[in-house]
N, C-alpha and C positions, 0 to 999 in steps of 0.2 A: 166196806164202805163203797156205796155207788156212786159216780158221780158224771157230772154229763157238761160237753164244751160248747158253748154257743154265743154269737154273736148279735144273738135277741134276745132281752128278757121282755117278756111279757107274762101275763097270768098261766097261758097253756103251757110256756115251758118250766114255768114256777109249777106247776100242779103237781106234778113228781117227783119235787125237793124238799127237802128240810131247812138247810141254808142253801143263801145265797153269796156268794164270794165276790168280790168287785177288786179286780187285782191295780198294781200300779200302772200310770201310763197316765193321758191329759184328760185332768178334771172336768175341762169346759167342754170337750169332745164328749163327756159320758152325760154330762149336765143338756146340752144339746141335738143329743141322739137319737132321732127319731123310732129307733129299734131298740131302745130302750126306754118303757112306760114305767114312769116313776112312780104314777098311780098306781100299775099292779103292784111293785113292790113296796108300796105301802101298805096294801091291802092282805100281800103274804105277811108280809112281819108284822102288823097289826092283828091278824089272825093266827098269832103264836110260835110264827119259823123265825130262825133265824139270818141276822146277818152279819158279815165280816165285812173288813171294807180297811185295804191296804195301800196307802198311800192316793193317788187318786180318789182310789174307791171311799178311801176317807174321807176328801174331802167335800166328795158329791153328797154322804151321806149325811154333813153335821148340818144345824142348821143355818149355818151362816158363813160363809169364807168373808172375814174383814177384807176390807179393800176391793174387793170384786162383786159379789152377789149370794143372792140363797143359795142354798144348797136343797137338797130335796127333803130335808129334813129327819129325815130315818131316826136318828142319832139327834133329836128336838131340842136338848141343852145341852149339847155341845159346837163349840166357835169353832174354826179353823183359824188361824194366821199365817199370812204365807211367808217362807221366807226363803230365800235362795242359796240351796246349800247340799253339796252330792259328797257324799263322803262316808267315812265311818263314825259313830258316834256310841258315848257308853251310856246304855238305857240300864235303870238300876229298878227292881221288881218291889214297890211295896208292900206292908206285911198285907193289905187288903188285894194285892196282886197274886202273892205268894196262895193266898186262901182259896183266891178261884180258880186260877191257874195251876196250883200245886208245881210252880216254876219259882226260881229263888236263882238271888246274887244279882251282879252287874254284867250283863252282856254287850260286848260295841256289835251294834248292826248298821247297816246300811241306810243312809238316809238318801234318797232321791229328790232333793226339793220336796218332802213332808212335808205334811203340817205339824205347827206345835199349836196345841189343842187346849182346852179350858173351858169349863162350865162356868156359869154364873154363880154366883154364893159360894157355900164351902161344897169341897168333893175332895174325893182321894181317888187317884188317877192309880191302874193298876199298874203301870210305870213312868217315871220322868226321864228327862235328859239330865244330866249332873255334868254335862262337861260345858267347857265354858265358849259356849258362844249365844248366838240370838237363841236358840233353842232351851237354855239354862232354866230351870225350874219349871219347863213348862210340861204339860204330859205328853209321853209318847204315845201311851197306849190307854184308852178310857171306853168302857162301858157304859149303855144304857139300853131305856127298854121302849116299845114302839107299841103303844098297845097291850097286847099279850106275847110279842117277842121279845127276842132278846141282843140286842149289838152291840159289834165290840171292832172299835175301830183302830186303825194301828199305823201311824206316820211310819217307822222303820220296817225294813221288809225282812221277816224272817225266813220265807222260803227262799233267799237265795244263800241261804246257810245251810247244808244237808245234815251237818251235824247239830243244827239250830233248828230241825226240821218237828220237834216234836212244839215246841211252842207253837206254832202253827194251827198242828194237830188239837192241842189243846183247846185254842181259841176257838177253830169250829166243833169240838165237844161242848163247850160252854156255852154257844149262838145256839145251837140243836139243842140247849136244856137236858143233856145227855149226861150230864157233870153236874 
């Protein structure tokens, strides 16, 4: 697997990627970015690549953070909610998780001030939160599609898990359409 670190997206550096990854760190900052053109990545993942989008990266990607402003849309029916909360939390994999992910059980990951996430109408989130706080029944992890790509965003961060490090992996197999 190739992959490349940069502090610009635009189309010329998307030209050489499959997915694109939007790791955690301040939403408004990535929402704001001049070195980061929202249009090209819309235009990648509308043009059938993929994208992840972990914490932050989630939340720039849905189309809406309540309480604050759009988001850039990537991830078109999906909300964000913000809520204020750093800790560990138990994310449990539904069977519609289990399917695409080939990941199963209840895992506690890390939440950084996440978002807890929701579509409009019905949806089956590829996992919730099950423990009890603002976050309870709401998704941790949910898919959708941008065009002809495919996104999959995720409030808990599972890369700072190394033995949690294949969910990850997964997720951008399934954004790549490789899965």
């Amino acid at each position: 697997m190739n992959y490349s670190l940069t502090d610009k997206v635009n189309s010329k550096i998307l030209s050489s990627q499959d997915v694109l990854i939007i790791p955690g760190g301040d939403f408004e900052i990535y929402i704001s970015n001049p070195n980061i053109k929202s249009a090209d990545i819309k235009k990648f993942v509308s043009g059938g690549k993929g994208f992840v989008g972990i914490c932050a990266g989630a939340y720039a990607a849905s189309s809406y953070i309540d309480g604050y402003h759009a988001g850039w849309g990537i991830a078109p029916h999906i909300y964000s909610k913000f809520y204020n909360f750093d800790g560990q939390l138990n994310v449990s994999f539904t069977s519609y998780g289990q399917d695409i992910l080939n990941y199963s059980d209840t895992k506690r990951l890390s939440v950084a001030n996440g978002p807890s996430m929701y579509k409009e109408g019905s949806y089956t989130p590829l996992a919730r939160y099950n423990t009890i706080t603002m976050h309870r029944g709401h998704a941790a992890i949910l898919d959708d599609t941008y065009g002809s790509g495919r996104v999959i965003i995720s409030s808990p961060h599972p890369e700072l898990y190394p033995r949690e490090s294949g969910l990850l992996l997964k997720m951008i197999l399934w954004a790549s359409g490789k899965t």
